[in-house]
N, C-alpha and C positions, 0 to 999 in steps of 0.2 A: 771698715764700714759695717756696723752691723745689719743683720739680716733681717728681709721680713718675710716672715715665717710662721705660721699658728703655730702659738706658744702657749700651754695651758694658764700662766700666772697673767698673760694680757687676756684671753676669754674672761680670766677670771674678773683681771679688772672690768672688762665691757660691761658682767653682768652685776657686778656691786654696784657700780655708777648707776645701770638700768633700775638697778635696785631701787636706791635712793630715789629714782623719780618715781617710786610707787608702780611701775608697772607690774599689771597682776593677768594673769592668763585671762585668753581671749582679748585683748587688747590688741588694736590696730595699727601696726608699726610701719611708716614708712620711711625707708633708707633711703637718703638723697644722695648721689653723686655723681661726679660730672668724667668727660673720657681721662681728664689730668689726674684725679684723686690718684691716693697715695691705695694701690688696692687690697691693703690688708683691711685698712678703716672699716670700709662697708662690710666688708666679707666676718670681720669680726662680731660688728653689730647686730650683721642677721644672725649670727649663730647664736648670741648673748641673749638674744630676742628671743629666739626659737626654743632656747633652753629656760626660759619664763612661759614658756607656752601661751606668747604673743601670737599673732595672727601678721607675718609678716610679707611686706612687698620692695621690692625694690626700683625705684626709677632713675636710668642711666641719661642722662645726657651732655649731648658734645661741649667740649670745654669752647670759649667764645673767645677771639686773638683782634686786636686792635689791629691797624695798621693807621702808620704817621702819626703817630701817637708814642709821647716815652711809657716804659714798662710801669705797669700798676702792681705794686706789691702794696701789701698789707693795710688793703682797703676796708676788708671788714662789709664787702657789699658783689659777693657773686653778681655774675652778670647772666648765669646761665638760664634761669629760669624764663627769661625773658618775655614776658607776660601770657605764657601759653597757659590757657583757660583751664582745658583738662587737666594740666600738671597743677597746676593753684589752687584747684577745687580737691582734686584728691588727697595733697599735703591738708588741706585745711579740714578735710573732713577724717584724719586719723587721731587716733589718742595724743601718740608720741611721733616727733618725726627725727630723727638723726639723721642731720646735716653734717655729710663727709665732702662738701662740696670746697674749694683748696680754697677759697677766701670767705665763705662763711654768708648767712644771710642776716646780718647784724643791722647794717642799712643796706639789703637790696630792696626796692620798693616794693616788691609784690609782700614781705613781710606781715604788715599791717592786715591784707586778708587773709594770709594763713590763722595767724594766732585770734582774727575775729572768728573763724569760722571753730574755735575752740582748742586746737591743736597746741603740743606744747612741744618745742622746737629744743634738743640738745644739741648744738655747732660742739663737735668733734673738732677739735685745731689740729690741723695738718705736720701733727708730730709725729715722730717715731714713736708708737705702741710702748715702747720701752719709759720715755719719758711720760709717757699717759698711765701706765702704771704704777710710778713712783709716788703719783699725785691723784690719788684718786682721793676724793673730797672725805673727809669724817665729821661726826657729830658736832664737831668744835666750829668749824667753819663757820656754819651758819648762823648763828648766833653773834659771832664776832661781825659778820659783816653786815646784820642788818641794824648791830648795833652801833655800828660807825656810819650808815646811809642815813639813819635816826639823825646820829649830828651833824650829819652834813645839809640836808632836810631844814636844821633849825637854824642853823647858821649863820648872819647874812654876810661875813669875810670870810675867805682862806687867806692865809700870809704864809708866804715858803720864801724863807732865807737860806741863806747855806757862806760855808767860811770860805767859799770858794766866787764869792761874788755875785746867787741868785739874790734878788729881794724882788718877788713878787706878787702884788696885790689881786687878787678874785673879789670882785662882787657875786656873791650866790643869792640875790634876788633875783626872783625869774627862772634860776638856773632848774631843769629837771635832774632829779640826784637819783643812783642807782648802783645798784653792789650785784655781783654775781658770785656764788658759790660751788658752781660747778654740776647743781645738779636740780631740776625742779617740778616738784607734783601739783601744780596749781596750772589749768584748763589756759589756754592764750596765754603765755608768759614764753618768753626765751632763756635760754642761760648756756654756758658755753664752760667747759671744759679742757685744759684744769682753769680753774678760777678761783676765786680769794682776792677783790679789791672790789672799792667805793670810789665812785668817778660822779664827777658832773660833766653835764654840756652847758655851759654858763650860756644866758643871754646876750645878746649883742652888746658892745660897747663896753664888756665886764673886766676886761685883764688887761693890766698896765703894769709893765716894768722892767727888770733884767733877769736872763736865765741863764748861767754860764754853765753850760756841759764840759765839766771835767774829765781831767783822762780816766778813764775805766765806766766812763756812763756809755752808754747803750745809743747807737741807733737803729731800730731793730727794722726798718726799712730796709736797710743796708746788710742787717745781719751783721754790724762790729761793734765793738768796742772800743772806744775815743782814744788815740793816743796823744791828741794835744785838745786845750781847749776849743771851745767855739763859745761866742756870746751872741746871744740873741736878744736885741730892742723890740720890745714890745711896746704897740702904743694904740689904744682901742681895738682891741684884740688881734691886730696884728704886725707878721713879725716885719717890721720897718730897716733891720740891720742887720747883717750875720758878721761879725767879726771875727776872725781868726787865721790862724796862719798853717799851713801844711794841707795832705790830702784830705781829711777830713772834713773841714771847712771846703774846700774846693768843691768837696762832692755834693755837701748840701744843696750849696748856691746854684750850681749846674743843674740838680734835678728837682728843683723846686723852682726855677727860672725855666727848664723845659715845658712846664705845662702850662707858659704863658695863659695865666688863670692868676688873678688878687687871689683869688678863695683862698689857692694852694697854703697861702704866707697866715691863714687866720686862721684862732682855736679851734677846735675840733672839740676834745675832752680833758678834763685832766682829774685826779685824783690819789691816791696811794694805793701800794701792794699791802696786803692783810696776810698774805701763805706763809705761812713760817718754814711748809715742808719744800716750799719751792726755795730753788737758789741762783744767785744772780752769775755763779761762775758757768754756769752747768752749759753756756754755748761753747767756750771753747774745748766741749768734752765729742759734738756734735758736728759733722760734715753738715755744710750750710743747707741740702737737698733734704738731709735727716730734721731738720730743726725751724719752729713755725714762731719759736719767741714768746709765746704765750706766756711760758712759765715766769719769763724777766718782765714782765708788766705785772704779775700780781703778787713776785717777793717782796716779803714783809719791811715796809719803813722806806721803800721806794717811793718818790712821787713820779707821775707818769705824766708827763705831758705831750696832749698831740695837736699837730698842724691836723686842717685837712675841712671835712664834711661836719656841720651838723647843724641839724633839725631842726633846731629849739630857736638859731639866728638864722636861719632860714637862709644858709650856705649850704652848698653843694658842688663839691671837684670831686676828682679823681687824687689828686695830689696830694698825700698823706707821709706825715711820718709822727712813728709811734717814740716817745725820747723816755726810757727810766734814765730817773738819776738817781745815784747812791749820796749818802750825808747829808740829808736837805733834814731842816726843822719845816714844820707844818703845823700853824695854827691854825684854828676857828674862833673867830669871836675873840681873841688872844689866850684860848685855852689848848696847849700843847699836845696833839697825838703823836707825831714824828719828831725826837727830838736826833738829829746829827744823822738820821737814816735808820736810828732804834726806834720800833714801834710800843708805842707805851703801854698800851690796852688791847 
């Protein structure tokens, strides 16, 4: 297990990344985490902060536990904030806020007034520092992904085949399309770290078809990698079918049938990985406690499909799962980015 330990090349990474969001002394930093954070994160961030000659503060609070309820991973929607006034007003009234909080405020509700109140929010993903510095964003990235949210934007199909038996159809009318890069200087915006990929939240009614998760694709719910198929029936955006044979398939049905919730079984997001410097082996390098998955949603020529929350169809569970798959073809409009899981541009 590696260690965590202030390491001078992870400060270093904290403060490139801080870099990149343009913060510049005197600037008002607040560190969000909660009692579960991983506690190098925060402790990093203020240092990276303070050594920009930021104005930094830090707000701890307790992590929030369901009970009767199955476990919520990889929601993408802290629960901690939980609408305390004084906490929401002060995130919203700093420059920058680094969110080290273990699932992120991607969709937690209070969101929407942080980033009104001008505040620009970097989600630190609950990796090992080690893997957050291999990946720290450069000049390349951004441009690449706002040039692929550009065509997704214009778009109005996605088509992802694969030799493995997906053929599935998106409607991107309606859909709201977005990329993150890992790092961002513009007042009200999010973005999350490492990053590199273009995702939609299709509109309601938009995705029809089949999606067969091969072995070596990703359930990063679960934190494994497939060793037999599973196929998934799609039919107005959700999933009607799991077919498959062995644990894996077993596992899906069982905890996607726990949150007795429809929502659980309907889209969420989907889109492709854009990182080239990320890699899709790099979990079985990682004790599952070490490791948040981030990096397997935004390797290059991935497409990412999620069950679960979103906004835009006006769904809301707890029930999520995040799916890469490797070898899929991805068109728009029938002009090819992903061809077999190589990304072309």
């Amino acid at each position: 297990m590696l260690q965590e330990t202030i390491e001078p090349a992870w400060l270093d990474a904290f403060d490139a990344v801080l870099g990149r969001c343009a913060l510049q002394p005197g600037d008002t930093v607040a560190v969000l985490s909660e009692s579960q954070s991983r506690p190098i994160l925060p402790e990093l961030a203020r240092l990276a902060a303070a050594r920009r000659g930021a104005q930094v503060f830090s707000i701890l609070l307790p992590s929030v536990f369901g009970s009767g309820a199955p476990v919520a991973r990889s929601t993408g929607a802290s629960p901690v904030l939980r609408q305390i006034g004084p906490v929401v007003s002060a995130l919203a009234a700093s420059t920058l806020v680094v969110d080290c909080t273990v699932e992120g405020l991607m969709h937690a509700p209070e969101l929407p007034a942080i980033l009104k109140g001008g505040a620009r929010v970097l989600y630190v993903s609950n990796e090992h520092p080690e893997a957050l510095a291999r990946l720290v964003p450069d000049a390349t990235l951004e441009p690449l992904v706002k040039d692929h949210v550009k065509r997704l934007r214009a778009a109005r199909e996605m088509r992802v085949t694969s030799a493995a038996g997906t053929d599935l159809t998106v409607s991107l009318q309606g859909a709201v399309c977005g990329g993150n890069w890992g790092y961002s200087t513009r007042p009200g915006t999010m973005t999350h770290w490492p990053g590199g990929l273009a995702l939609a939240f299709p509109a309601a009614g938009s995705v029809h078809g089949t999606l067969v998760l091969a072995e070596g694709d990703v359930n990063l719910t679960f934190k494994r990698y497939l060793e037999k198929p599973i196929t998934l029936r799609i039919e107005n955006d959700y999933v009607t079918r799991i077919a498959g044979q062995g644990l894996d398939a077993d596992l899906m049905r069982s905890y996607i049938a726990a949150w007795g919730d429809r929502e659980a079984y309907a889209v969420s997001h989907l889109g492709y990985g854009l990182n080239r410097a990320a890699r899709w082996d790099s979990m079985a390098l990682y004790d599952k406690r070490d490791f948040n998955g981030t990096e397997l949603r935004a390797f290059a020529g991935n497409f990412l499909y999620s069950t679960g929350a979103n906004e835009v169809a006006g769904r809301h569970t707890l029930g999520h799962f995040d799916l890469p798959l490797r070898q899929c073809t991805v068109r728009l409009d029938g002009t090819t980015v992903v061809e077999a899981g190589q990304l072309l541009a």
